[in-house]
C-alpha positions as a printed Julia matrix, in Angstrom:
215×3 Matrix{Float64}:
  1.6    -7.4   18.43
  4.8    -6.86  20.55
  3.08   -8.53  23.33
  2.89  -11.85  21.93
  7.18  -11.32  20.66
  7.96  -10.83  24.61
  6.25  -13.81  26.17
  9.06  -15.65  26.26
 10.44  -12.93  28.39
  7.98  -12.66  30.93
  8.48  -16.77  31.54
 11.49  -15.56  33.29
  9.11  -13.41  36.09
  8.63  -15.23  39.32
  5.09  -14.11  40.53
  1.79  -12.26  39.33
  2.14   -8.58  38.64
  6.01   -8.65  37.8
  5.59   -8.76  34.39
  8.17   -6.95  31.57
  6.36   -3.7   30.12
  7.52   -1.98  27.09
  7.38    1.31  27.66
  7.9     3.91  24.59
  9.23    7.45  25.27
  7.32   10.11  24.28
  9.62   13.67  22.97
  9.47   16.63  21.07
  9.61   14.89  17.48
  8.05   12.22  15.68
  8.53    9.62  18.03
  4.78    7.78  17.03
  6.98    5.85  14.18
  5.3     2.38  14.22
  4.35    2.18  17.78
  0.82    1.75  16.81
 -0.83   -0.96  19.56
  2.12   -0.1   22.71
  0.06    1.11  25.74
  2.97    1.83  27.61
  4.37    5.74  26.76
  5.69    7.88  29.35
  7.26   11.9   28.68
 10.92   12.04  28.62
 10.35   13.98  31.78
  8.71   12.16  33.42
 10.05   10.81  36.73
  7.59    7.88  36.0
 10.58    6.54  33.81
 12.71    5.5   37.06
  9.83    2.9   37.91
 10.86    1.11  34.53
 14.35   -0.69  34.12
 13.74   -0.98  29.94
 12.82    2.44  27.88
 12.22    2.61  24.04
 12.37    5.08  22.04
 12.24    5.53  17.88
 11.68    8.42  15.64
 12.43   10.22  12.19
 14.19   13.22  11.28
 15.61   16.08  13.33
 14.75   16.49  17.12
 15.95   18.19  20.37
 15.5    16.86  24.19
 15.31   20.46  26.5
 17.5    20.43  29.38
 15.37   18.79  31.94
 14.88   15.81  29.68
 18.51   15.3   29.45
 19.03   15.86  33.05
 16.51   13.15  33.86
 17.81   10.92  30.81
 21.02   11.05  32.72
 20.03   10.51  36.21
 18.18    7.08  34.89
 21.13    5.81  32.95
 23.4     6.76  35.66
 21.49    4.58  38.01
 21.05    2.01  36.0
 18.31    2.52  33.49
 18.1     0.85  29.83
 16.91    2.91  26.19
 17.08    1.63  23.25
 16.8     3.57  20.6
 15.81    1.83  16.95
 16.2     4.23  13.96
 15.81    3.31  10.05
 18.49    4.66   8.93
 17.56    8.05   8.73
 20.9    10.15   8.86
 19.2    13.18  10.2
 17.33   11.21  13.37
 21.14    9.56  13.99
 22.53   12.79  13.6
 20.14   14.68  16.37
 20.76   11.56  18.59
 24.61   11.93  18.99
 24.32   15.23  19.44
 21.86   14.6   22.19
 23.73   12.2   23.8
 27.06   14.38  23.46
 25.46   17.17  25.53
 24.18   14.37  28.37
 27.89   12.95  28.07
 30.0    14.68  26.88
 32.79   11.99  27.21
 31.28    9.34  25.48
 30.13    8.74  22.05
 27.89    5.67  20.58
 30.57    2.65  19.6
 30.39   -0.56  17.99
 29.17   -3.18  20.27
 31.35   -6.48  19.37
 29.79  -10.01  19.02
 31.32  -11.07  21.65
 28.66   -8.81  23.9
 26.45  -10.37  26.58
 23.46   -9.23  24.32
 24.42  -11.77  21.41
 24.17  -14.19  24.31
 21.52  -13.63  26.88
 18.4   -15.85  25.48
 19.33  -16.84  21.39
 23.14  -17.63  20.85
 24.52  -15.01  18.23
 21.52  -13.65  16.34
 21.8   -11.97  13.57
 21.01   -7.93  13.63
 18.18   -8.54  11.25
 14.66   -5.82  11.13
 12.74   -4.41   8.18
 16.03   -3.24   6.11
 19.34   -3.68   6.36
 21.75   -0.86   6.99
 23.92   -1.99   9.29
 24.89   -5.48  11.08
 25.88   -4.07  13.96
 24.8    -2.53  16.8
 26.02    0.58  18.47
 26.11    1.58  21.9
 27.11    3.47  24.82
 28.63    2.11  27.57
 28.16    3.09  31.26
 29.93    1.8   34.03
 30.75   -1.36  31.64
 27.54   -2.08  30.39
 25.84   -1.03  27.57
 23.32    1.48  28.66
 21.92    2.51  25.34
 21.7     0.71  22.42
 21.22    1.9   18.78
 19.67   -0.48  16.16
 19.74    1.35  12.45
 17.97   -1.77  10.58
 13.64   -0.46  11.52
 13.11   -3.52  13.86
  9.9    -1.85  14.88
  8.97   -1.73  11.11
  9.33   -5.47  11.21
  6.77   -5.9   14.06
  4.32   -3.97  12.68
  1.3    -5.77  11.44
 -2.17   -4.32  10.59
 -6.03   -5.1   11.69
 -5.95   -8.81  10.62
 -2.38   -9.61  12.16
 -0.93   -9.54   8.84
  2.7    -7.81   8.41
  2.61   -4.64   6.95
  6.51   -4.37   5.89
  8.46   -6.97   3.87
 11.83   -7.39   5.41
 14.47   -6.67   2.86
 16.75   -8.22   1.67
 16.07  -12.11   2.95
 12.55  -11.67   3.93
 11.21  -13.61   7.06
 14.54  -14.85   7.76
 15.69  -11.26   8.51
 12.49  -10.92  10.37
 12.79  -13.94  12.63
 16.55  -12.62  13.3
 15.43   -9.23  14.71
 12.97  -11.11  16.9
 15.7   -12.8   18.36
 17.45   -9.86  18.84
 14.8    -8.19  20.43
 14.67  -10.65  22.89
 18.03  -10.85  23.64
 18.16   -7.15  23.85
 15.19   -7.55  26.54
 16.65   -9.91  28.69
 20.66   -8.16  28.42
 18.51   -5.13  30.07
 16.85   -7.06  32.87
 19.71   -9.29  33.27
 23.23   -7.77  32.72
 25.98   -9.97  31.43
 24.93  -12.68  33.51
 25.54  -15.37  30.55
 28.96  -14.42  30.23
 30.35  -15.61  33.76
 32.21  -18.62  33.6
 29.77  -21.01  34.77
 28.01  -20.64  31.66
 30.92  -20.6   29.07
 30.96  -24.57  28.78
 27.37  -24.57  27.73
 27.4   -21.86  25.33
 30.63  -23.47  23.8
 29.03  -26.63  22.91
 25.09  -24.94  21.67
 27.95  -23.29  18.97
 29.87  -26.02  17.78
């Protein structure tokens, strides 16, 4: 399933055994929302989490982290850790989320991350924020020590991975069908390789190249 989406990203390792691992958190909510096939799920309190530079997390409705997951949330953000977080729009699971992430900062609040972000750029030039629906074609962030150390997707990209017994999709992307699923899958990579690599692709050396792949 995801595994065969994130090849392309592990092309980028250098040796045997470092190899990217998608690794979903586990809290105290529904966080099992279309994860069905991902080995890789370690508690929120885990100090496991710190061995792991990419974290993913999804969910539906309201939910709460207890004070030692937020203190360990922090700590690996802080020291440069990755989540993203992919919703489906649900107002209530945003909702609980900002007011999670107010209590772990209470400075900073989930923004609008512009176009012209290193994650439009990393692997695919400026995909679009595609997944299963379409609720937003943005995504939002917060940004730590001028990165974006969380991202939040609201369009169900992990609906748009899911497929059943026979490898079939289960989901139709809505509104422009595979097109809006190939997007996401983009995305996703780009999202993947922004975490591992920073905003590597935006340093000069690489601005003639990226000028030209968009004219």
């Amino acid at each position: 399933m995801i595994i065969l989406l994130f090849l392309v990203v592990n092309l980028f390792c250098d040796f045997p055994g470092n190899r990217f691992q998608f690794v979903v958190l586990k809290y105290k909510g529904e966080w099992r929302r279309n994860i069905s096939g991902i080995k890789g799920i370690l508690d929120l309190k885990s100090k496991d989490i710190f061995y792991y530079p990419f974290l993913f997390m999804t969910g539906r409705g309201d939910f709460s982290f207890n004070r030692d997951e937020r203190e360990n949330l922090k700590i690996y953000l802080e020291r440069g850790g990755f989540l993203w977080v992919d919703s489906s729009g649900d107002s209530s699971f945003i909702s609980s989320l900002e007011r999670e992430f107010k209590l772990i900062f209470p400075q900073k609040k989930f923004l609008k991350i512009p176009k012209n972000s290193a994650i439009f750029y990393s692997f695919y030039l400026l995909p679009q924020v595609g997944g299963r629906i379409r609720v937003s074609d943005y995504l939002y962030g917060i940004d730590i020590g001028g990165r974006w150390a969380v991202v939040l997707s609201k369009n169900d990209f992990t609906g748009s991975w899911s497929i059943d017994n026979m490898g079939r999709w289960l989901y139709e992307c809505v509104p422009d069908g595979e097109k809006q699923r190939w997007e996401g899958m983009k995305l996703t990579v780009n999202i993947i390789m922004y975490s591992l690599c920073g905003t590597y692709k935006l340093d000069k050396i690489h601005q003639p190249f990226i000028e030209r792949k968009l004219r």
